[in-house]
VEXDREN-2710 file (C-alpha; in Angstrom, 1 decimal):
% VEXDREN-2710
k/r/px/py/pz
1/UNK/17.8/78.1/-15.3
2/UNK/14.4/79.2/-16.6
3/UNK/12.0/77.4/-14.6
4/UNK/8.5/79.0/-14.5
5/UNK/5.8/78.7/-12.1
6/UNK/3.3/76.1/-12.2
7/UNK/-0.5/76.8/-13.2
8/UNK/-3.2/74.8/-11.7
9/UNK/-4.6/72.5/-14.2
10/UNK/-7.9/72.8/-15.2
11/UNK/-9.3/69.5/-15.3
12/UNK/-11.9/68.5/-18.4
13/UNK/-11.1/72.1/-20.3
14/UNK/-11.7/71.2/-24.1
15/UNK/-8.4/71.8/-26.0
16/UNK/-9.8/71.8/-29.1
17/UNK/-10.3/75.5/-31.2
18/UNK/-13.1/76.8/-32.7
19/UNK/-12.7/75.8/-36.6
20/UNK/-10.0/77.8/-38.7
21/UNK/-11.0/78.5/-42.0
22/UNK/-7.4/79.6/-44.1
23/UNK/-6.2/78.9/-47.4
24/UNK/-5.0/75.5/-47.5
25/UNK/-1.3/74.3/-47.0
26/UNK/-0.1/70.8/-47.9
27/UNK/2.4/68.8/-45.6
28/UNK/4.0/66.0/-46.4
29/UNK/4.5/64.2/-43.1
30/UNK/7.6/61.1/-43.2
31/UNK/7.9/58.8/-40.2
32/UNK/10.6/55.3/-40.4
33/UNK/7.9/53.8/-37.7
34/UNK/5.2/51.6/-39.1
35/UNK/1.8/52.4/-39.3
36/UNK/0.9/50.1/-36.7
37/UNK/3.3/51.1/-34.1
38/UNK/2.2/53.1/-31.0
39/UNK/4.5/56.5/-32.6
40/UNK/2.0/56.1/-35.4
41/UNK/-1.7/55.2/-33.6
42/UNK/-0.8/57.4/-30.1
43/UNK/1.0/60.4/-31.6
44/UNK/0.9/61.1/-35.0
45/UNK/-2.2/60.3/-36.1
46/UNK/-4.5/61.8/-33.5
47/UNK/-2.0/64.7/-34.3
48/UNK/-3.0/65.0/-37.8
49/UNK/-6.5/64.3/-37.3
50/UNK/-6.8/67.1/-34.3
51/UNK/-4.9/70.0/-36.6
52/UNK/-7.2/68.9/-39.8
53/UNK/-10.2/69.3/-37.6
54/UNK/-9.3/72.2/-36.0
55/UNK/-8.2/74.2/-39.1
56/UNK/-11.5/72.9/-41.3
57/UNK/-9.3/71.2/-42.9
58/UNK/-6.9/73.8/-44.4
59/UNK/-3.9/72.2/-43.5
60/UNK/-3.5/69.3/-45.1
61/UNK/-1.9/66.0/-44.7
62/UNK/0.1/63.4/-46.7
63/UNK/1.3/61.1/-43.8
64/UNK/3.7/58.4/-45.1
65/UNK/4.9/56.1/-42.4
66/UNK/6.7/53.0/-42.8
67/UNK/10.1/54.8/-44.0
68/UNK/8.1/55.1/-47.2
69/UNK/9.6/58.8/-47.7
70/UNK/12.1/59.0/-45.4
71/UNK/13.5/56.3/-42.8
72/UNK/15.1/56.6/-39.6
73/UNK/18.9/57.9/-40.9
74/UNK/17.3/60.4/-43.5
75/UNK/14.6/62.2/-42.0
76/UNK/16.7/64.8/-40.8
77/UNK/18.7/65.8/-44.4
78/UNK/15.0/65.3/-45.9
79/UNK/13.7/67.9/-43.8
80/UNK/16.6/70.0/-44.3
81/UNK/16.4/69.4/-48.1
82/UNK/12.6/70.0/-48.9
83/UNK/11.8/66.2/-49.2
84/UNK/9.9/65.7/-47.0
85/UNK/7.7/69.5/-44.7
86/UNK/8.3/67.2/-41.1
87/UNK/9.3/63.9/-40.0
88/UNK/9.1/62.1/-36.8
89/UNK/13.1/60.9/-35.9
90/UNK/14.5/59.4/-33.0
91/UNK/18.0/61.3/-32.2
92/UNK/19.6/58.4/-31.4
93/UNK/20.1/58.3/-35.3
94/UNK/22.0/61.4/-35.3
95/UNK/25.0/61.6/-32.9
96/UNK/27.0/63.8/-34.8
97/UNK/24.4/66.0/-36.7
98/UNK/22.4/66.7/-33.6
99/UNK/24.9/66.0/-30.5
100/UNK/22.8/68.4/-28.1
101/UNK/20.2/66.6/-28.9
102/UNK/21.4/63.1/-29.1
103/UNK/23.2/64.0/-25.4
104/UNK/19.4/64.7/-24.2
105/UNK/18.5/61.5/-25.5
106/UNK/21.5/59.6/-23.8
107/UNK/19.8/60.3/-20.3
108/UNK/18.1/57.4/-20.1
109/UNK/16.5/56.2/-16.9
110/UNK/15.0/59.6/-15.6
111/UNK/11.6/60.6/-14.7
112/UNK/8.8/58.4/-13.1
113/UNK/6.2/58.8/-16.3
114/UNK/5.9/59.2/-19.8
115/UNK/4.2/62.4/-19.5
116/UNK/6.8/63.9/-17.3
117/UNK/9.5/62.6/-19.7
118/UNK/8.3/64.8/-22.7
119/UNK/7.0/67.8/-20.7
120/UNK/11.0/68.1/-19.1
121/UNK/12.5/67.5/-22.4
122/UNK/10.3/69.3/-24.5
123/UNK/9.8/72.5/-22.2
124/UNK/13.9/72.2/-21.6
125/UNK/14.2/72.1/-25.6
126/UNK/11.9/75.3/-26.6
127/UNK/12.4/77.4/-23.4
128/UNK/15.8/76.8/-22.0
129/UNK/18.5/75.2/-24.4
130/UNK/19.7/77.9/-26.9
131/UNK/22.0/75.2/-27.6
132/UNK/19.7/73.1/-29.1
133/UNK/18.0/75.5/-30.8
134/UNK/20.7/76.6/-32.6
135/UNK/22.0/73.1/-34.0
136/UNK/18.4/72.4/-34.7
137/UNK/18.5/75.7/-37.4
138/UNK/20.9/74.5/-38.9
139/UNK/18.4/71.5/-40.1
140/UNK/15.7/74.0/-41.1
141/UNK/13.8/72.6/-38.4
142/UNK/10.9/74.1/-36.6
143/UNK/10.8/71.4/-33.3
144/UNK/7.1/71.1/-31.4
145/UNK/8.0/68.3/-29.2
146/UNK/9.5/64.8/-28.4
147/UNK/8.5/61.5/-27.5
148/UNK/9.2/59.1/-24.1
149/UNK/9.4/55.6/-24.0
150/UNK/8.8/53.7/-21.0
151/UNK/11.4/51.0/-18.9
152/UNK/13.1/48.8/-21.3
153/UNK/12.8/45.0/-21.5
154/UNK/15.0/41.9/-23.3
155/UNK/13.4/39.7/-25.7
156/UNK/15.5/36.8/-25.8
157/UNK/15.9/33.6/-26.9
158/UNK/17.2/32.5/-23.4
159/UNK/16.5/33.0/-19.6
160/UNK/18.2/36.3/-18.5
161/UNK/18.0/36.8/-14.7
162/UNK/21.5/37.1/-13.4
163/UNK/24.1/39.5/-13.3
164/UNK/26.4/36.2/-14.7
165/UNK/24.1/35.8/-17.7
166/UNK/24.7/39.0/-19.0
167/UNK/28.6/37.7/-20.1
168/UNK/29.0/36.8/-23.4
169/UNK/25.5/37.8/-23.9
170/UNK/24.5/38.9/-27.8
171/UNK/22.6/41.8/-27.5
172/UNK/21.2/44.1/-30.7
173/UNK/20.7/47.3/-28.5
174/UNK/21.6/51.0/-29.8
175/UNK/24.0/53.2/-27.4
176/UNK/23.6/53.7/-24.3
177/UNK/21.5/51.2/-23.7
178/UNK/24.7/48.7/-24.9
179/UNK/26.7/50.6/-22.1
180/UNK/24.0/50.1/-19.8
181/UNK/23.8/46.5/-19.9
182/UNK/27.7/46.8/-20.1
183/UNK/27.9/47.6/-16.6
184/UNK/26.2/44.7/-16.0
185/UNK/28.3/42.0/-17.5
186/UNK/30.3/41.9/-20.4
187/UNK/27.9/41.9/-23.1
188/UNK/28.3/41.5/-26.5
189/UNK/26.5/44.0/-28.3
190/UNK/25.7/43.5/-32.3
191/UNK/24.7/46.1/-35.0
192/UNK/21.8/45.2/-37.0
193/UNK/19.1/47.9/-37.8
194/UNK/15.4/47.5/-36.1
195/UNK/13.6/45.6/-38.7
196/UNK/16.7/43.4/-39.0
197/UNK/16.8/42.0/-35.4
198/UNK/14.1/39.7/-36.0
199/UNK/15.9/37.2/-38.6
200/UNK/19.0/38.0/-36.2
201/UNK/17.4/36.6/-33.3
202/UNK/15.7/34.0/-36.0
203/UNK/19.3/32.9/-37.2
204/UNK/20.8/32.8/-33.6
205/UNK/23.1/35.7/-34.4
206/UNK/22.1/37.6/-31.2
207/UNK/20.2/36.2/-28.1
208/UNK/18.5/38.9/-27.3
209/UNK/16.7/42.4/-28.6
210/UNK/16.2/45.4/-25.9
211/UNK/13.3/47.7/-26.5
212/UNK/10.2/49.2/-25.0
213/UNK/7.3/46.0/-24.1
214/UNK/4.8/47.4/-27.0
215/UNK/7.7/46.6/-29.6
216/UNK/7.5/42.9/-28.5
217/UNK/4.2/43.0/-30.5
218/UNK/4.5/45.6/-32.7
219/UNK/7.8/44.3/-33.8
220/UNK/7.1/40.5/-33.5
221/UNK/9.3/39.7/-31.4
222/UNK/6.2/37.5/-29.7
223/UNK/6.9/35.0/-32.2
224/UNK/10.5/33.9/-32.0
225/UNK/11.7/35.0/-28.2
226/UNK/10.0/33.2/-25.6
227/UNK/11.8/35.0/-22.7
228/UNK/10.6/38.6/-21.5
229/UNK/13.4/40.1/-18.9
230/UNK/12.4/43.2/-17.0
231/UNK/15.1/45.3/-16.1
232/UNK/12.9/48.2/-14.3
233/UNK/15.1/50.4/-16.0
234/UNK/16.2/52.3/-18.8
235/UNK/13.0/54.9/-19.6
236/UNK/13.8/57.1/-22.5
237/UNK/12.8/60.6/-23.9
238/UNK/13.8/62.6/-27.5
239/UNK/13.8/62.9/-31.0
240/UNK/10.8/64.7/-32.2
241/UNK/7.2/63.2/-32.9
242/UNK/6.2/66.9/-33.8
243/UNK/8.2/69.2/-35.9
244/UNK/8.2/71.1/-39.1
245/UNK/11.2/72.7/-41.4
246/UNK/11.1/76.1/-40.8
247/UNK/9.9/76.8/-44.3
248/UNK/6.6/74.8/-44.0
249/UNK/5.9/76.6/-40.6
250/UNK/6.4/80.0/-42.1
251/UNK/3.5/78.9/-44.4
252/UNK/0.8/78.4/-41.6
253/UNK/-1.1/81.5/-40.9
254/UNK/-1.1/82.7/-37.4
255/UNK/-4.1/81.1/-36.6
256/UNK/-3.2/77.7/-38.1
257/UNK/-0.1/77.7/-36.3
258/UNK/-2.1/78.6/-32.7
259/UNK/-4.3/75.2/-34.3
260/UNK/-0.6/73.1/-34.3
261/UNK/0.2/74.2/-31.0
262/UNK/-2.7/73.2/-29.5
263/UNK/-2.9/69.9/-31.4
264/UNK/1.1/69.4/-30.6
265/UNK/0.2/69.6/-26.3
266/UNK/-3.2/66.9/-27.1
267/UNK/-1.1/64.9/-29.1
268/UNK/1.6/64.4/-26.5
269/UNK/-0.6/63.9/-23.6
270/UNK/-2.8/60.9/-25.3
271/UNK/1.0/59.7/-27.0
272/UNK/2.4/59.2/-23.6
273/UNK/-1.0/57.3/-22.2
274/UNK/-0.9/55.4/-24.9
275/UNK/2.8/54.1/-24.6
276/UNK/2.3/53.3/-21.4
277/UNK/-1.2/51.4/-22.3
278/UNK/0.8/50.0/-25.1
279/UNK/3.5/48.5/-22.5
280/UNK/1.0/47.0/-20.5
281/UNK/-1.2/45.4/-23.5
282/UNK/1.8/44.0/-25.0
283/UNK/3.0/42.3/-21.1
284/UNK/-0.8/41.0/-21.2
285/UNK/-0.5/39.7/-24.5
286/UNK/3.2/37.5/-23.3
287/UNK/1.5/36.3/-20.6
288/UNK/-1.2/34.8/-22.9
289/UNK/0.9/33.8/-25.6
290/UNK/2.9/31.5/-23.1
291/UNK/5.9/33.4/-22.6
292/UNK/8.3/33.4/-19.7
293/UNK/8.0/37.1/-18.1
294/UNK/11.2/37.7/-15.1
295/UNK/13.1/40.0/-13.5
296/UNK/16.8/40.3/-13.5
297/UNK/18.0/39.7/-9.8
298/UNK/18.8/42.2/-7.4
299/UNK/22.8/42.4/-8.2
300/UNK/22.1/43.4/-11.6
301/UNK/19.0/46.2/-10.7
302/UNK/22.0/47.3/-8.9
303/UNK/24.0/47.5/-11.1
304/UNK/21.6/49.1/-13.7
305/UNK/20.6/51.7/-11.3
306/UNK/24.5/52.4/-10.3
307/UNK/25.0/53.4/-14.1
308/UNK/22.0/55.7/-15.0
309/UNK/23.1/57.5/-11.6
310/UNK/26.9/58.0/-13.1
311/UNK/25.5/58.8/-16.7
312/UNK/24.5/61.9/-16.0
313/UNK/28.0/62.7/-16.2
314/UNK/29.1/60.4/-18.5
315/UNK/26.8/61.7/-21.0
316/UNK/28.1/64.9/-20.7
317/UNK/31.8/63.5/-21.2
318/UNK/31.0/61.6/-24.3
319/UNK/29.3/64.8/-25.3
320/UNK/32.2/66.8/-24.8
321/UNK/34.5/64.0/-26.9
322/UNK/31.9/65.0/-29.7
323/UNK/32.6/68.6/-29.5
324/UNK/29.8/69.4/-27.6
325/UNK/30.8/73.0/-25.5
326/UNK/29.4/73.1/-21.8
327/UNK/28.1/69.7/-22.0
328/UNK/28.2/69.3/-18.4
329/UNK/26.5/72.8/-17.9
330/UNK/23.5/71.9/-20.1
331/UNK/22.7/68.3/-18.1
332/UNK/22.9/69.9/-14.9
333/UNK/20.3/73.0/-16.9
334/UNK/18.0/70.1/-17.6
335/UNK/17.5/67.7/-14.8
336/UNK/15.4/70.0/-12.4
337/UNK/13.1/70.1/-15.4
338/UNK/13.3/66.3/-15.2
339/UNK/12.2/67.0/-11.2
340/UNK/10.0/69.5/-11.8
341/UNK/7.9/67.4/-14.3
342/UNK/7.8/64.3/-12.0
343/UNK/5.8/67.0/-9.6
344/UNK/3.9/68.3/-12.2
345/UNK/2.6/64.6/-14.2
346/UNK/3.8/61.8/-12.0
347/UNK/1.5/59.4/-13.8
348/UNK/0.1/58.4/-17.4
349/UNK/-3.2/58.9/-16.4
350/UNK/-5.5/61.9/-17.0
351/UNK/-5.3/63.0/-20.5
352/UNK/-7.1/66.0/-20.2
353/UNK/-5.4/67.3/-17.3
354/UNK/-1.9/66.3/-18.9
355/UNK/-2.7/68.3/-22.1
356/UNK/-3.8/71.4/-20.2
357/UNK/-0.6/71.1/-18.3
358/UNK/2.1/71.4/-21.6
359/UNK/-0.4/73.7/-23.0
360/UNK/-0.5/76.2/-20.1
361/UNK/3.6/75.7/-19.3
362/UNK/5.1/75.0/-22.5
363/UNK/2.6/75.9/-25.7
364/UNK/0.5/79.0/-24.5
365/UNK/3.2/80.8/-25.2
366/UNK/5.5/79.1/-27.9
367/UNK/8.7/81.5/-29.0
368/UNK/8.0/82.8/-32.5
369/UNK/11.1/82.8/-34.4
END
């Protein structure tokens, strides 16, 4: 395990760098996620607008959101293939392309913030997995970091609170979540895309949508599913927010790419505040709105908690069904990053010190390769 020692943050240290005058290089930036979305406002943007300051300019952005380029199932071959220079992509998308990755993303349920969420996975991903390094080359990628969503929620058309309700219940949730509401009751989990599960829910053809709270706005779920269910569970980390292929990176001068960097460890630090502010704005808005915010009862916290404490092994089995090699070996790699990050940024609070944390343990000294 390559664990390093911990710097003391230095609290209200300016990130930014002095301005970087270089020849200019265009990027053409994809994302599926609309323009509204918090991906969009609380890590991408502020991204692009940090880098275009810092390098006067000289790197410059076409940001397309919206799936207007590339959408959620073809960022990855469009990075590969020159259509798009980077793309924000949850891996979720990408079981077999990326299984190292996707595995990564199946740990749901870890770490106690946001910000610990990305530093574990993103210092794990640059530092300490070779493995997904190497699948990640063969993408053309150049990966800067990932994202974390916070606990998930239902949306449903119908009171949840019961470990009972959960049978026969019509759920549109991606894997694992579908297995993680599995081991509550015997679900019936239905495939429709992200931007379908609205009319779904509309037309009765599933009861409920899982996601992160902000989605219940962004998504507007707010209109046709009066029911909120917390499930105090379910956390997520992954993908990448932040990457390049490896072409466009080999484009950036030195100093440009020193500028990315330090945009990449800003842009991560004010991303996971503002999920978490996000979740909490989009739980005020339900309340005000008029719908019904509960908790599932205590048998089925139980039995929530019970599986994300057995997944990190069956993530590692499902891996290895995939053809992952050492699947087991690479969880067990990554979780004390997972406990070292809790330590490190238990809460989505202080921006500045957050940033100047991943700076000084993951970016200061970013592997050139």
């Amino acid at each position: 395990m390559k664990l390093r020692t911990f710097a003391p943050v230095l609290a209200g240290l300016s990130l930014s760098l002095p301005g970087v005058a270089q020849a200019e290089v265009d990027v053409l930036y994809g994302s599926f996620a609309p323009a509204t979305s918090a991906f969009s406002t609380g890590y991408i943007v502020p991204w692009i607008d940090a880098i275009t300051a810092a390098t006067d300019g000289s790197v410059a952005f076409n940001y397309v959101p919206g799936g207007g380029v590339v959408d959620m199932r073809t960022a990855v071959s469009g990075i590969r293939d020159g259509v798009v220079d980077g793309a924000f992509y949850v891996t979720v998308s990408y079981a077999s392309d990326l299984p190292v990755m996707f595995m990564l993303s199946e740990l749901i349920g870890l770490g106690v913030s946001n910000a610990a969420r990305i530093g574990a996975f993103n210092e794990f991903v640059i530092e300490d997995c070779p493995e997904c390094l190497t699948e990640l080359n063969g993408w053309n990628q150049q990966f800067l970091g990932g994202y974390s969503l916070g606990n998930y929620y239902l949306f449903c058309t119908r009171d949840v609170s019961t470990a009972a309700d959960f049978n026969g219940l019509r759920v549109r949730a991606i894997p694992p979540y579908s297995r993680l509401f599995g081991a509550v009751g015997e679900i019936v989990p239905v495939t429709v895309s992200l931007t379908e599960s609205y009319e779904a829910l509309q037309r009765g053809q599933v009861d409920c949508h899982a996601g992160p709270a902000s989605t219940y706005v962004t998504y507007s779920f707010i209109d046709i599913a009066d029911h909120v269910i917390e499930l105090n569970s379910g956390a997520s980390m992954g993908g990448s927010v932040f990457t390049f292929s490896q072409d466009k990176w080999a484009e950036f001068s030195p100093e440009q790419q020193q500028a990315i960097l330090r945009a990449t460890a800003e842009a991560s630090a004010h991303g996971a505040i503002a999920y978490a502010q996000e979740d909490v704005a989009a739980l005020a808005a339900a309340a005000e709105h008029g719908s019904t915010i509960t908790q599932v009862d205590a048998a089925a916290q139980e039995a929530l908690a019970g599986w994300i404490a057995e997944n990190t092994t069956g993530a590692a089995e499902r891996a290895t069904e995939r053809g992952v090699a050492n699947a087991q070996a690479i969880v067990d790699r990554f979780l004390p990053y997972i406990e070292r990050w809790n330590a490190l940024t238990p809460t989505d609070e202080d921006e500045a010190a957050i940033s100047e944390t991943y700076w000084t343990e993951i970016y200061a000294d970013y592997p050139a390769r």
